[in-house]
N, C-alpha and C positions, 0 to 999 in steps of 0.2 A: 440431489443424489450425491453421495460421497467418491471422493477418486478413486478408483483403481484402476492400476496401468497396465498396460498387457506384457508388459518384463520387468524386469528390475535389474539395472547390474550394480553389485558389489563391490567396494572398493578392499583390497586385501586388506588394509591397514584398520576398516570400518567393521573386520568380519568380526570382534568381539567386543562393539562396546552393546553397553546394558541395550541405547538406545537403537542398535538396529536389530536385537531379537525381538523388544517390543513391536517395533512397525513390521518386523517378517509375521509375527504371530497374528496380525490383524490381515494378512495379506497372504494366508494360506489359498498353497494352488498357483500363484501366479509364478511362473517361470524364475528364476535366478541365474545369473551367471555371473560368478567371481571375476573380476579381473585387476591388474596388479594397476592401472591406474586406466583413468577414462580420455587422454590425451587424442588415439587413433582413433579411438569411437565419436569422439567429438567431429574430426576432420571430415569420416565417412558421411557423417548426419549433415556436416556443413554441406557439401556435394550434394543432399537429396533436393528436389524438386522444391518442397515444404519442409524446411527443417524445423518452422518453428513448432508446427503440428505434429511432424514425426516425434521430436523430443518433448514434448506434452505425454504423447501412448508409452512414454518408458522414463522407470526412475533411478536415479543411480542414487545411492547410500556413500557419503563420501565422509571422511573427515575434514573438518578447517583447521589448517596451520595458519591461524594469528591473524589472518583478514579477517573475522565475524565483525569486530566492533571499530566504527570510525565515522571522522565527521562524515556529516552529507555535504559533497558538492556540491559547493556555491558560484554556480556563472560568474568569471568577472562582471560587474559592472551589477549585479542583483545585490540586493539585503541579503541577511543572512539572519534564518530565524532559530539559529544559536539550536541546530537539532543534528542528535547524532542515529546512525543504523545498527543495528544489530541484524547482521545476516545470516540464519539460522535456514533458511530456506532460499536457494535460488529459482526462478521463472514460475509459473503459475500455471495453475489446473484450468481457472476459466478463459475466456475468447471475447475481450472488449476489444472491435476491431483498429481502435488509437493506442493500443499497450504499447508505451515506448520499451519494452522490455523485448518485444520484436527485431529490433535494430541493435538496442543498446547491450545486451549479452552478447557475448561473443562463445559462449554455450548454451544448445540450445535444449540440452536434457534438464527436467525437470529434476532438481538437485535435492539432497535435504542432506543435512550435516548432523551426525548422530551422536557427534560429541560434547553434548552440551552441557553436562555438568563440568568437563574442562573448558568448556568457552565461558560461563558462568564465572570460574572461579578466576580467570584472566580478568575479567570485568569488573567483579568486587575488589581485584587487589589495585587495579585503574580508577576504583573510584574513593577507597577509602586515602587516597596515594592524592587526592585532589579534594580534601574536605571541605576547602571553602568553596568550591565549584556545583553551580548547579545541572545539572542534568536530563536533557530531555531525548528521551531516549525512543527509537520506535522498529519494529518487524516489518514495516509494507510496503519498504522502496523495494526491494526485490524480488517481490512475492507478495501475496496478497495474506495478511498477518493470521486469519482464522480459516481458508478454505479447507484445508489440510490439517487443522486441528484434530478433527477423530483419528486418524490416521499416526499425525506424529505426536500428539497429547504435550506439546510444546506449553501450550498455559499451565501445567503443573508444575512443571521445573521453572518460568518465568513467574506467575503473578506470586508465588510464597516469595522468589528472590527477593522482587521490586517489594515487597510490602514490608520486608525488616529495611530497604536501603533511609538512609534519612538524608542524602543530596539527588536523588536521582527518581525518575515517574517515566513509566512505560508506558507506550501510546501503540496498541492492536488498531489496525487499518484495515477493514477490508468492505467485498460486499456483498457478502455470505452471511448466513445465520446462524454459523457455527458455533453456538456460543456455548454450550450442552453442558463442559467442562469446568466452565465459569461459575457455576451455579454454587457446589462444593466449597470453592475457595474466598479468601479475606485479601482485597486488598488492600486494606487499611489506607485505601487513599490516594495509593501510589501506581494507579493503574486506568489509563482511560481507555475506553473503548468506543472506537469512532467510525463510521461509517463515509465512504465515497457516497457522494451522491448527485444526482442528474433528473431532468425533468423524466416525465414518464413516458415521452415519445423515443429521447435517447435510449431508455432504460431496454427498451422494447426492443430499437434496432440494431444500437453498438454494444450492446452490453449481456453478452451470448454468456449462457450457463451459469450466470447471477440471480440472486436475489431482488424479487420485486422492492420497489419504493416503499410501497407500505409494509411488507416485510422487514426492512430496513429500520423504518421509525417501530414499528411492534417491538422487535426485537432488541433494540434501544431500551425504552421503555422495561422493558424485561429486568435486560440487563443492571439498570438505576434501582428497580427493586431487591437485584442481589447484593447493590452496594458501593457499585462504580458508577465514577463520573462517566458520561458521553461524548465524544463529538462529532462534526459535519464534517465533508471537504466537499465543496462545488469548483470541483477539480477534475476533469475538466469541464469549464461551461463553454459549450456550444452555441455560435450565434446562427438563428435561424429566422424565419418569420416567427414570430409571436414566443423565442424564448426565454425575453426577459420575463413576461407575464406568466409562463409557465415556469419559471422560475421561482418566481416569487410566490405563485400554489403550492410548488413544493415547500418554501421557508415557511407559508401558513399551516400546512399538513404537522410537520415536523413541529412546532410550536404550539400550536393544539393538541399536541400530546407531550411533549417535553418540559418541566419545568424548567426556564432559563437561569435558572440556581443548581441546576445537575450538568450544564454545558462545559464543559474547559472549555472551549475554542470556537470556532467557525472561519475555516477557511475559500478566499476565491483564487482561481488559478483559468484563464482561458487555456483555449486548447493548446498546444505547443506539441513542437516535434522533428526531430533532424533531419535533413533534406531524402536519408537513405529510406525511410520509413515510408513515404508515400508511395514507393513503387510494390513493396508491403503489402501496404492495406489492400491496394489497386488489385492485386495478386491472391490474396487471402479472402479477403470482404467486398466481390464483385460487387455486391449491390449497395455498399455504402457510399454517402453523397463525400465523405469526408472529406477525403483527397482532393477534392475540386474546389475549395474556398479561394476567397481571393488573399494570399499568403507575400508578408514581407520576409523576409531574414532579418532579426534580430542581433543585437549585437552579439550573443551567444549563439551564434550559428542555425538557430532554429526557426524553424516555419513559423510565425505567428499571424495574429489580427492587428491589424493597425491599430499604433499605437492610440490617437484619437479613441478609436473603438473598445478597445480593452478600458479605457479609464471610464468612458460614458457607462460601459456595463457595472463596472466595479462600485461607481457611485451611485448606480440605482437599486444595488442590490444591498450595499452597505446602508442605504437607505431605506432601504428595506426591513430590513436586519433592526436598525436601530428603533422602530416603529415594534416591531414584536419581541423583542431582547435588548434592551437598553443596556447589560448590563452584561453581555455576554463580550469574551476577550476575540479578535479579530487579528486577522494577518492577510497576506497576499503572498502568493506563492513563485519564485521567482520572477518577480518584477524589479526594476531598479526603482531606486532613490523618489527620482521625478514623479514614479506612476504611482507611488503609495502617498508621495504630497499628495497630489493631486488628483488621489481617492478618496481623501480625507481621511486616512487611514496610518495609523502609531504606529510603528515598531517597538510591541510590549515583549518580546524575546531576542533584543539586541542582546549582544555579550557584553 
């Protein structure tokens, strides 16, 4: 079922680009209220009980001054797999109850930036301004890259862009089926679209108002017949009883329907998360086990699985991987140095 919020507020400065008469005209009926910027309505929603669910039921139309495009944050002491964000969208419609987007916002209204034919044109003059520089570019650190597609029609103005760029490739993140849009357009190449993914027990318990598993690879699949590459993230993997081997169903699932000549990528990332979030999930997602793992602090401040732990996963699944895609490119996702030796695993997106 697609978003609709029960207000909208307006930002003065947003009330005449093309792109918020578009989304007001798909969102007739639902209340509006202008205001000259959303600073006190932030503080108020900070104050509620559940701010991160109050700020989900309402959307504010805002403009971006010059933050949309930038590296992604690399933890000291992690790899860096040489990827920048395009924020086009802040915080997210669905309810996975590990979203570090919970803690990590410091706004918890669900945002969407309406001025994107001027954040586009920032970006094309950033990259024709760095010709030798390659490009990897993506929508779903801050937001989930298609959820909100019918809504804000963001892949029209993004995949024509990315399809004339010749240093730069757009990477759509999500775990929605929103792809409806995708259909119409050419990306000549320079557009993947790639799916979060989780065993199907996860998918079931933490992963609220998402798209099923098999929904996920369908629609994949789909998508490789309009003419884009794919990709995975088994981001986060959770360790339970039995879910390396439910794991690795999934990587059979997905490869029984995917040829691994349509893959850009495949990523592993265990769970991770900052110490303020567990009290969070605790608060949000009574019934979930998450919060209870047995958690070190990492050198980047955050909750993880021990180290030991993360590596033995990483190289059964790589090993995995290499059994059904020999041929498919691999990363790890905020780990250091040590854990990608010692996953057997390259760093093919060094800069």
């Amino acid at each position: 079922m697609n978003y609709r919020p029960q207000k909208i507020y307006l930002e003065k400065a947003a009330r005449n680009s093309p792109g918020t008469g578009r989304i007001l005209s798909r969102l007739a009926g639902v209340p509006v209220e202008e205001i000259e910027n959303a600073r006190s309505l932030i503080e108020t929603l900070r104050r509620k009980p559940d701010p991160v669910g109050e700020g989900k039921r309402a959307l504010l139309l805002a403009v971006d001054r010059g933050r949309a495009f930038k590296p992604f944050p690399t933890p000291e002491g992690t790899l860096s797999c040489n990827f920048y964000s395009l924020h086009l969208v802040e915080g997210c419609d669905l309810e996975c109850s590990y979203c570090i987007l919970q803690a990590y916002l410091t706004n918890p209204l669900l945002t969407v930036y309406v001025n994107v034919e001027e954040i586009l044109e920032g970006l094309e003059s950033h990259l024709k301004s760095n010709p030798n520089q390659s490009f990897r570019i993506g929508t779903g650190q801050l937001a989930d890259s298609l959820s909100l597609d019918p809504l804000t029609a963001h892949s029209e103005s993004l995949v024509p862009f990315f399809a004339r760029q010749e240093n730069a490739v757009l990477e759509f993140k999500t775990k929605s089926i929103n792809v409806e849009r995708l259909k119409a357009l050419d990306p000549h190449g320079r557009v993947i679209v790639s799916w979060s993914m989780n065993t199907h027990r996860i998918q079931r318990e933490e992963e609220h108002k998402c798209s099923s598993i098999e929904e996920r690879i369908e629609t994949a699949r789909q998508c490789i017949e309009w003419g884009y590459r794919v990709g995975f993230h088994f981001d986060p993997l959770i360790d339970y009883e039995g879910a390396l081997e439910e794991y690795e169903e999934v990587m059979e699932e997905i490869f029984s329907e995917i040829p691994q000549e349509k893959v850009a990528w495949v990523s592993f990332g265990t769970l991770r998360f900052m110490p303020e979030l567990k009290a969070i999930m605790e608060k949000r997602f009574p019934k979930s086990t998450l919060p209870y793992g047995e958690w070190v602090r990492g050198t980047d401040s955050k909750l993880r699985y021990l180290k030991e732990r993360r590596i033995e996963m990483y190289s059964r699944l790589l090993g995995k991987l290499q059994v059904l895609a020999p041929g498919v490119r691999t990363y790890l996702c905020m780990e250091t140095e040590e854990v990608w030796n010692r996953s057997s695993i390259v760093n093919q997106f060094s800069a």
